[in-house]
NUMAR-754519 format. One line per 8 residues: number of its first residue (from 1); their letters; for each residue x, y, z of C-alpha. Coordinates in nm, 2 decimals, always signed. Example, Ala and Ser with C-alpha at 12.3 -4.5 7.8 and 13.67 -1.06 7.14 Angstrom:
BEGIN
1> as> +1.23,-0.45,+0.78  +1.37,-0.11,+0.71 $
This chain:
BEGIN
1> xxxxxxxx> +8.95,+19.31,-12.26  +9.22,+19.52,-12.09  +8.99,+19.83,-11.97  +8.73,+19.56,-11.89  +9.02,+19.42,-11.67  +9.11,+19.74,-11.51  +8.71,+19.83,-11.46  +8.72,+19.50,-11.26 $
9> xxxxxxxx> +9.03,+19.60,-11.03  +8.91,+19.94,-10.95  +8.52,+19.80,-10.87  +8.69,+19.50,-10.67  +8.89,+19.74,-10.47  +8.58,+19.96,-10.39  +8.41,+19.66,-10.32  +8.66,+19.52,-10.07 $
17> xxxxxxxx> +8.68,+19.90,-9.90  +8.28,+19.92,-9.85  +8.31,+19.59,-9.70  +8.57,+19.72,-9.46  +8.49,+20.06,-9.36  +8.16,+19.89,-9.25  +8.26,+19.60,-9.07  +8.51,+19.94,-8.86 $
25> xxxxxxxx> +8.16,+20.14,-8.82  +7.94,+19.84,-8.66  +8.31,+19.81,-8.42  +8.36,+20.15,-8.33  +8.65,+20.20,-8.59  +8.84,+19.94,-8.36  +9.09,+19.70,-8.63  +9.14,+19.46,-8.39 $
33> xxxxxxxx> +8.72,+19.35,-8.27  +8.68,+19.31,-8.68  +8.97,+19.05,-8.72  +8.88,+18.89,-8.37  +8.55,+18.96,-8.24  +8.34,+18.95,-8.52  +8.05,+18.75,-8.42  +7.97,+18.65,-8.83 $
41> xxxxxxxx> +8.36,+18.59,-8.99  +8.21,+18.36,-9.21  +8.11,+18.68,-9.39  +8.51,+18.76,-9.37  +8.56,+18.45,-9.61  +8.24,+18.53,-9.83  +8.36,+18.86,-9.89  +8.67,+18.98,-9.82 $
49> xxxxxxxx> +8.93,+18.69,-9.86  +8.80,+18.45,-10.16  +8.75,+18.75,-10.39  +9.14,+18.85,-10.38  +9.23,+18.44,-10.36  +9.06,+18.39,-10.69  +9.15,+18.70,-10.81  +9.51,+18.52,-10.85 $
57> xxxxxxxx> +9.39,+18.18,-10.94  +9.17,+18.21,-11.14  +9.22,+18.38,-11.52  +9.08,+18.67,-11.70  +8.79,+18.67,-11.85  +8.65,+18.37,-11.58  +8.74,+18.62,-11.31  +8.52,+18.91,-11.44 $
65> xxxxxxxx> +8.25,+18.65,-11.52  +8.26,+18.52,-11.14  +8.29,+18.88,-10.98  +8.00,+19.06,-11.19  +7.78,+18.74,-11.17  +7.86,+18.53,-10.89  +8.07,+18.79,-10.60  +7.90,+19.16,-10.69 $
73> xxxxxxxx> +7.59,+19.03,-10.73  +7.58,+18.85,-10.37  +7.76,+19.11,-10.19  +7.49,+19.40,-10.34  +7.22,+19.13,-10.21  +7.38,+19.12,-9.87  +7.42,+19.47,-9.79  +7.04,+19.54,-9.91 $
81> xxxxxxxx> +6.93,+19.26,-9.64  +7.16,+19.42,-9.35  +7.00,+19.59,-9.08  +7.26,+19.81,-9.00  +7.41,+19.97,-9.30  +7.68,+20.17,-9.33  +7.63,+20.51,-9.28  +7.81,+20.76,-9.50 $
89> xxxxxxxx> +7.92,+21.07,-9.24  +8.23,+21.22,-9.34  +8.49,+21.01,-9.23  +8.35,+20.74,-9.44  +8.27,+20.94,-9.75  +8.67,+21.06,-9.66  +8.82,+20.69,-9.66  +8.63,+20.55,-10.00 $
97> xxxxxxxx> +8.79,+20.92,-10.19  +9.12,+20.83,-10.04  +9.08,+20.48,-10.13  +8.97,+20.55,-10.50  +9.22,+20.83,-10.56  +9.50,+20.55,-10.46  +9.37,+20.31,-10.71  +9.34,+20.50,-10.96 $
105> xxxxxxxx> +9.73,+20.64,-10.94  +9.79,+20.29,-10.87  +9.69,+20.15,-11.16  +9.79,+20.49,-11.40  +10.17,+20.38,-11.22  +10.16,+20.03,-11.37  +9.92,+20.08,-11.65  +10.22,+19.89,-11.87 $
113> xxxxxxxx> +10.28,+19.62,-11.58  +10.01,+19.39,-11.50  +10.20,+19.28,-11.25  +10.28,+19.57,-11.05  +9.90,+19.59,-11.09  +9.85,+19.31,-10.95  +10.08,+19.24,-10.66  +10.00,+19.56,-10.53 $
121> xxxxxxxx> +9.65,+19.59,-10.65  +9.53,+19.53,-10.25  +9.79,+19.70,-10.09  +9.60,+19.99,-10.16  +9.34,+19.91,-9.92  +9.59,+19.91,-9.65  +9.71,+20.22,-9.73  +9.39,+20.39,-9.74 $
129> xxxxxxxx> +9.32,+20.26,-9.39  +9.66,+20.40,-9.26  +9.61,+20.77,-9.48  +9.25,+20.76,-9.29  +9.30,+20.68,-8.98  +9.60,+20.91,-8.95  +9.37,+21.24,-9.12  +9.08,+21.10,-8.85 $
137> xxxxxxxx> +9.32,+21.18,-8.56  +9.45,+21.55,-8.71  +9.11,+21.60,-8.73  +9.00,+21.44,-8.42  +9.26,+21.65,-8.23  +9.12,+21.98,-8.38  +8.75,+21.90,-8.31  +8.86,+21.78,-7.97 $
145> xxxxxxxx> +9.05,+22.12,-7.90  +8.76,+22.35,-7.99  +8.47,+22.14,-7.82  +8.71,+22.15,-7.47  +8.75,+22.55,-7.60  +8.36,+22.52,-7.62  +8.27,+22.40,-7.25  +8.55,+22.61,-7.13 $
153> xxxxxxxx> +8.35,+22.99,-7.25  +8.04,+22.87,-7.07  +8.13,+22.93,-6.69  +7.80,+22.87,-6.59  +7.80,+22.54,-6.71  +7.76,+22.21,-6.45  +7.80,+21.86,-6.67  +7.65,+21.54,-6.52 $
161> xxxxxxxx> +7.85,+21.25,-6.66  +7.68,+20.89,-6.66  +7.80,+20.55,-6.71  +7.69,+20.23,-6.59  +7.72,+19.84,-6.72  +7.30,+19.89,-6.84  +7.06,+20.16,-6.71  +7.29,+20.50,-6.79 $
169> xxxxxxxx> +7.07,+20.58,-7.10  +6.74,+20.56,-6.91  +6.90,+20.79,-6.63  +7.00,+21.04,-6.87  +6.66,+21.03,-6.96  +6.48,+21.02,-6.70  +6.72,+21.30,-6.49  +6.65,+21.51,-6.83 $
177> xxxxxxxx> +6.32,+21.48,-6.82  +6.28,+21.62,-6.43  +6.61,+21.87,-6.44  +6.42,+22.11,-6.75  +6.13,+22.17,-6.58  +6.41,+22.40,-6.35  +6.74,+22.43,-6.57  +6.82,+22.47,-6.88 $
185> xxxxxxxx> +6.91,+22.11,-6.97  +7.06,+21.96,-7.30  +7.12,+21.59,-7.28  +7.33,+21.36,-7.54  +7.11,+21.23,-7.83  +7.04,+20.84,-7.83  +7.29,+20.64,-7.69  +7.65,+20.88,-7.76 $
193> xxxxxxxx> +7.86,+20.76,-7.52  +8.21,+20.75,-7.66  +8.45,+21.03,-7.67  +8.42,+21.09,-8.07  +8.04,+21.11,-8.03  +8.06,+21.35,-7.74  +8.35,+21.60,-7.92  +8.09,+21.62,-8.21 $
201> xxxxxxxx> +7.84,+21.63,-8.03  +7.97,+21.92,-7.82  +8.11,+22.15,-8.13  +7.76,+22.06,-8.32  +7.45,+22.07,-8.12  +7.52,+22.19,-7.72  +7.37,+22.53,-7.71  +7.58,+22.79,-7.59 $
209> xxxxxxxx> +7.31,+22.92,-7.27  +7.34,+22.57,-7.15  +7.32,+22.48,-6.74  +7.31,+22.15,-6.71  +7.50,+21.89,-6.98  +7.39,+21.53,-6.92  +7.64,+21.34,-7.13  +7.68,+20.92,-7.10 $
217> xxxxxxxx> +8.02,+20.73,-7.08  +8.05,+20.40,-7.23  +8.35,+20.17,-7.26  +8.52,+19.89,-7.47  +8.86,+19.87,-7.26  +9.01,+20.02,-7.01  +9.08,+20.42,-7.03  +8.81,+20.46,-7.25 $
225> xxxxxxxx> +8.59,+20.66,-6.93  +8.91,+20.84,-6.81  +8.96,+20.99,-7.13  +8.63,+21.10,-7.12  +8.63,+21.26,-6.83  +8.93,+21.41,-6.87  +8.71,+21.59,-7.18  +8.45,+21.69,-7.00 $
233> xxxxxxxx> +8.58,+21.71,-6.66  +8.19,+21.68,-6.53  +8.13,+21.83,-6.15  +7.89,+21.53,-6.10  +7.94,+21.15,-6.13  +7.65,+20.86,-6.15  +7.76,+20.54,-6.17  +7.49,+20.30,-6.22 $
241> xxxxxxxx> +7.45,+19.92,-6.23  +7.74,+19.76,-6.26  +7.76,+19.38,-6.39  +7.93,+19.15,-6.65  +7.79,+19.33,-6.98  +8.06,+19.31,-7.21  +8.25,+19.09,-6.98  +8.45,+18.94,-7.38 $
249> xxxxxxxx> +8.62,+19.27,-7.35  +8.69,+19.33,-7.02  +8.74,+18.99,-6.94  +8.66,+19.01,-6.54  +8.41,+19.20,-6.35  +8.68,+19.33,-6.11  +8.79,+19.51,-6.47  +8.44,+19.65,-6.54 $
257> xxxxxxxx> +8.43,+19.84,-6.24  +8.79,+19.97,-6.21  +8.71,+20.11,-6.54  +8.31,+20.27,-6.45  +8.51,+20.39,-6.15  +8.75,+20.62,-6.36  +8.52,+20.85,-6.41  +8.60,+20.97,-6.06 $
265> xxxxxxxx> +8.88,+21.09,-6.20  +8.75,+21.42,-6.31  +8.95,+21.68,-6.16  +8.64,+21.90,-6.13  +8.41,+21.64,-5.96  +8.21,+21.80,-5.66  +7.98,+21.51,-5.60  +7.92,+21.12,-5.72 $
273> xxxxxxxx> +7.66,+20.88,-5.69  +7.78,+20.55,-5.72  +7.57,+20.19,-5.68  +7.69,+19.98,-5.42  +7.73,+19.70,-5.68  +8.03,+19.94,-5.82  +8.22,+19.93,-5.50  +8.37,+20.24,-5.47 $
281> xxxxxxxx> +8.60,+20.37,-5.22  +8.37,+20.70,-5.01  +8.40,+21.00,-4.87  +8.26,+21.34,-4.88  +8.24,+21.35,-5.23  +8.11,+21.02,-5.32  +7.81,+20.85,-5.18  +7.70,+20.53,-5.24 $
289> xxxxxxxx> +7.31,+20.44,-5.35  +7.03,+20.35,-5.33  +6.99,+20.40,-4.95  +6.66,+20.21,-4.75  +6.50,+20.13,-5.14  +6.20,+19.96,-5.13  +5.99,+19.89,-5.46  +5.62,+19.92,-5.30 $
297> xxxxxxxx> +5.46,+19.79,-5.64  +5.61,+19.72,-5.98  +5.33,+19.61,-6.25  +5.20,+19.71,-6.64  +5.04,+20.05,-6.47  +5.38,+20.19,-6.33  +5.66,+20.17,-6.05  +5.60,+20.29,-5.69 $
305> xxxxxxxx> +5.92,+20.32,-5.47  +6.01,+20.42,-5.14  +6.39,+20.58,-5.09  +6.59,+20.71,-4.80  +6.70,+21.13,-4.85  +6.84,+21.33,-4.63  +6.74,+21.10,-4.37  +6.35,+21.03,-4.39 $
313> xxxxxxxx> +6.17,+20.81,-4.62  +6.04,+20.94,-4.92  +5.72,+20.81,-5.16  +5.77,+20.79,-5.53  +5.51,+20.73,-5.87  +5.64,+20.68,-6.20  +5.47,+20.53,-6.48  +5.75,+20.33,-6.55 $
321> xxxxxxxx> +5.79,+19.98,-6.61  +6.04,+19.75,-6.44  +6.17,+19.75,-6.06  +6.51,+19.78,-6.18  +6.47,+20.11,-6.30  +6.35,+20.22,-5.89  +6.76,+20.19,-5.91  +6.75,+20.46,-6.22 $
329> xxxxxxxx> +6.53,+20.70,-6.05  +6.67,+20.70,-5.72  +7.00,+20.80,-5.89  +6.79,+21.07,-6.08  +6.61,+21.20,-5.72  +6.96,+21.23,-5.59  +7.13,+21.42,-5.79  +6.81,+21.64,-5.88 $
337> xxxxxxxx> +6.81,+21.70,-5.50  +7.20,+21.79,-5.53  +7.11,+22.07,-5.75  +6.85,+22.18,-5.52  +6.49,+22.06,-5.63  +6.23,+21.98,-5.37  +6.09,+21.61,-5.36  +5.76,+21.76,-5.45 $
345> xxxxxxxx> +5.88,+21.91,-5.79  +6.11,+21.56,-5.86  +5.79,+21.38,-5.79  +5.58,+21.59,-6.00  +5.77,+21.54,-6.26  +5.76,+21.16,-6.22  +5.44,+21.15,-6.29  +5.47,+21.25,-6.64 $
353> xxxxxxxx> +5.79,+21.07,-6.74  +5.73,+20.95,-7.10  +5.84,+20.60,-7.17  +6.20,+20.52,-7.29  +6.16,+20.45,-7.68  +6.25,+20.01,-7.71  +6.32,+19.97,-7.32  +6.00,+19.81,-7.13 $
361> xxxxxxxx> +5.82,+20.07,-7.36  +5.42,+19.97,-7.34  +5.23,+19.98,-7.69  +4.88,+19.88,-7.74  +4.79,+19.80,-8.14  +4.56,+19.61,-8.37  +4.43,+19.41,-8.03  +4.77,+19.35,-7.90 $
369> xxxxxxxx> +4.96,+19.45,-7.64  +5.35,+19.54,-7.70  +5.66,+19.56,-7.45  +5.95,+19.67,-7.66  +6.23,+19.59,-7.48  +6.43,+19.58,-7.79  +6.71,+19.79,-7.67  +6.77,+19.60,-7.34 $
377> xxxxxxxx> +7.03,+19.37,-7.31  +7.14,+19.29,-7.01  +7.00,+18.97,-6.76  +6.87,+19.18,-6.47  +6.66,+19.38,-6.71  +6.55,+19.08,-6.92  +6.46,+18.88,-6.65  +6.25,+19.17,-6.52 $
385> xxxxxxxx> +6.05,+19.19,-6.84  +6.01,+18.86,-6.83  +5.85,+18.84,-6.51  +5.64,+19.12,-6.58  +5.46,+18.98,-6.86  +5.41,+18.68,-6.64  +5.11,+18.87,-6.47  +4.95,+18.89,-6.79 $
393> xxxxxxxx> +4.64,+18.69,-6.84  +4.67,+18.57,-7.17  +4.86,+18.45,-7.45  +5.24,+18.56,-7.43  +5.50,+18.62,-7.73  +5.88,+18.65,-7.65  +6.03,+18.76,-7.96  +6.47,+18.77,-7.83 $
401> xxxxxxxx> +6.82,+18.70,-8.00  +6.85,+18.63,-7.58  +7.19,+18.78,-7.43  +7.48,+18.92,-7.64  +7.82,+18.97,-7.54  +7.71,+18.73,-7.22  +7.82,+18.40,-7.10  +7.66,+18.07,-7.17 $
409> xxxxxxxx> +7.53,+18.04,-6.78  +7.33,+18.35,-6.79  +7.13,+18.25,-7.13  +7.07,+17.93,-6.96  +6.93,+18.06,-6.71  +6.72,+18.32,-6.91  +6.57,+18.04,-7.11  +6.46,+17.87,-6.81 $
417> xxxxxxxx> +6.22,+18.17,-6.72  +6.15,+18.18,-7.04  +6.04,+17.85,-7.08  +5.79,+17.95,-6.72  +5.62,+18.25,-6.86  +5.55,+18.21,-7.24  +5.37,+18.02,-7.47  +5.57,+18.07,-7.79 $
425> xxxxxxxx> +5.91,+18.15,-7.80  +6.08,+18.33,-8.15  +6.47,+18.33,-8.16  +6.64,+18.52,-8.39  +6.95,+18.46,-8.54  +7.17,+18.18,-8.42  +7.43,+18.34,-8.20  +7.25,+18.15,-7.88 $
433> xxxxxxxx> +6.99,+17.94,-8.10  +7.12,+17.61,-7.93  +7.18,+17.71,-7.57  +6.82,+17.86,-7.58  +6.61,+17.56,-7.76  +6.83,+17.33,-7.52  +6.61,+17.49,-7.25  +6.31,+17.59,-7.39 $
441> xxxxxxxx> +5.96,+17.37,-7.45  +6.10,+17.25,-7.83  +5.68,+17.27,-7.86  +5.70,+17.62,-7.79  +6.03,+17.76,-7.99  +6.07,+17.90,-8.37  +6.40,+17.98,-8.49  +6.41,+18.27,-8.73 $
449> xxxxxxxx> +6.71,+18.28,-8.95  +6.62,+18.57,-9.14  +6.54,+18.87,-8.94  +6.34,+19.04,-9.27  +6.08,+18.78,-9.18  +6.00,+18.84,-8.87  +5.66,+19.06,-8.95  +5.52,+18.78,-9.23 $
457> xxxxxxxx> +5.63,+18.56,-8.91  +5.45,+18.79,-8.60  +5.14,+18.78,-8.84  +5.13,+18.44,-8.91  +5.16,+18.35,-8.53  +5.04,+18.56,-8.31  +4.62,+18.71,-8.26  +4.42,+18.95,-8.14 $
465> xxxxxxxx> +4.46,+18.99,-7.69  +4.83,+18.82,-7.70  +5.11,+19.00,-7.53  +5.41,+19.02,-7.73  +5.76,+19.09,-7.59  +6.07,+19.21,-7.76  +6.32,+19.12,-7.58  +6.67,+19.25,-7.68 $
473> xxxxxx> +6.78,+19.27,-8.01  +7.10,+19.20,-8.21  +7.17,+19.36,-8.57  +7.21,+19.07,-8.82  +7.60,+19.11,-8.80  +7.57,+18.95,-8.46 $
């Protein structure tokens, strides 16, 4: 019975640890948003306090018989359903050895003492966090060092930084996509945008002959984009749309652009493009966009534009959906013009700009026609998808969690438009499951709970010549 007991500890501890390092990776690492921002900390209860409540209360042998077949059991269950698992890079694999090494000297120190064992059974998890975290920054420091080391050897090199409340990874995109056809051009992969990502990124994949680095910048709090700058000290700014995504953390807009603004701070910047909505202070260095913009067209075959540069009015194609994104590309013909290509060779390579994987992305299967806009979450951009599909004559799907990290006002009103354009209406998850059925067609509106569902659900519902839209999307732990 005693090494059945200490099997139980050790597994418990593990347990509790796997549950915490990845509630830190869905949060950026960031203590604090787990304890208090955690959109499920019902899950907190489930499976990180009761466990070490009854582990006190409740004697041995009933504990091992409720952790094996009641708590290990569910919690194996609940990671297999997640969406987003945890990941095991380094510093994870790191944390879970420090972890187990402590618990077993932990227990070999009060092997004799079952209650040393116990009193200071979960301490151990607390001091693995503070052993981590503490390795993370020597290491961070180092890797940090060499990847400024890194950008400093390549003279050569001119880094475009980009940041933005929604848009910056379709600009990076997008600028990519028209800067190779003349530079050598290496852009971030997916959406890195915080300094870690961009230090590894840096020291592990930016090739050495490298021109041009387009790198994103995204923030939690404030100082988050000066740092970043002050790492890559880019020569040119873009600072796109700015608005009230993320407005829990930031808490007013004034704060949101204050902090896009920082990445002004670079003390190598020789030019910025920065969206009126940012409000930004000009002079030579920094000019405000878009100039004269006029969206000629905006439909399911493309985006046609018209833009002020260098003082005449220029014509723009790009089989892109969504007018918001004439905003995008006129940051992209700016700053392509900046480093000297024509308007014929920016607009020649419009006209073969592949479609941004999950935002307004066009797919046409099994007699269906498919707009993932999974990875859009912001109103402007939802609202423009919305209205979109609403020239479609036909059937129309809206498949959305609606807005995350939003207020209540700007669901509202995305349910309303909603509740205009389609004719059936899935809402996963239940983080804005009332405030959207409040204002949608009850007729028209299925709540899906479980997420793993939603394919048995999509072929259940939907038929050959609807539309179906993805609209956002929100990983289970939200």
């Amino acid at each position: 019975m005693e090494y059945l007991s200490i099997v139980t500890k050790i597994v418990l501890v593990m347990s509790l640890g796997w549950y915490l390092i990845t509630n830190l990776q869905w949060y950026n690492y960031k203590l604090g948003r787990v304890i208090f921002k955690h959109h499920k900390w019902q899950w907190h209860i489930t499976f990180f306090l009761s466990p070490i409540v009854l582990f006190y209360l409740i004697p041995s042998p009933y504990f091992e018989i409720y952790f094996f077949v009641i708590y290990l059991v569910s919690f194996i269950l609940w990671n297999k359903k997640l969406d987003r698992q945890l990941v095991l890079t380094s510093r994870v694999k790191r944390f879970l050895a420090i972890l187990l090494l402590i618990v077993f000297v932990q227990i070999s120190v009060c092997l004799d003492d079952s209650f040393c064992t116990d009193v200071s059974l979960f301490f151990t998890i607390l001091v693995a966090l503070i052993l981590s975290n503490s390795l993370e920054k020597l290491f961070f420091l180092i890797y940090k060092n060499r990847a400024k080391n890194k950008l400093a050897l390549n003279q050569n090199l001119k880094i475009v930084a980009i940041t933005a409340s929604y848009g910056k990874t379709s600009i990076k995109n997008f600028l990519y996509h028209v800067l190779k056809n003349r530079f050598k051009t290496y852009k971030t992969p997916r959406s890195v945008n915080t300094i870690a990502g961009l230090v590894l990124d840096v020291n592990k994949d930016l090739p050495s002959d490298t021109q041009i680095y387009i790198a994103e910048a995204g923030a939690r709090v404030k100082g988050d984009i000066k740092t970043i700058a002050n790492f890559l000290e880019p020569q040119i700014a873009i600072i796109g749309s700015v608005g009230e995504q993320h407005i829990e953390y930031f808490k007013s807009l004034e704060n949101i652009k204050n902090t896009k603004k920082e990445l002004l701070l670079s003390s190598k910047l020789q030019k910025a493009f920065v969206h009126n909505s940012a409000s930004a202070t000009l002079n030579e260095k920094i000019e405000e966009f878009p100039n004269n913009l006029h969206i000629v067209k905006s439909d399911l075959s493309g985006l046609w534009f018209d833009m002020e540069l260098n003082g005449q009015i220029e014509h723009f194609y790009a089989p892109i959906l969504g007018s918001f994104n004439a905003i995008n590309l006129a940051a992209v013909v700016l700053t392509a013009n900046y480093l000297g290509m024509s308007v014929l060779e920016i607009n020649e390579a419009f006209t073969t700009l592949p479609q941004v994987e999950h935002r307004l992305q066009k797919i046409e299967a099994n007699g269906k026609i498919i707009i993932d806009d999974s990875f859009n979450g912001n109103l402007e951009g939802m609202l423009e998808a919305v209205n979109i599909c609403s020239s479609y004559i036909g059937r129309k799907v809206i498949i959305t969690p609606g807005l995350v990290e939003s207020t209540d006002s700007a669901n509202i009103l995305l349910a309303k438009q909603i509740d205009k354009v389609f004719d059936f209406v899935i809402i996963t998850g239940s983080l804005n499951a009332n405030i959207l059925k409040a204002n949608i067609d009850e007729e028209k509106v299925f709540v899906l709970k479980d997420k793993t569902m939603l394919e048995t659900t999509l072929a259940r519902t939907t038929r050959n010549g609807d539309l179906i839209l993805f609209a956002n999307d929100a990983p289970n732990f939200i």
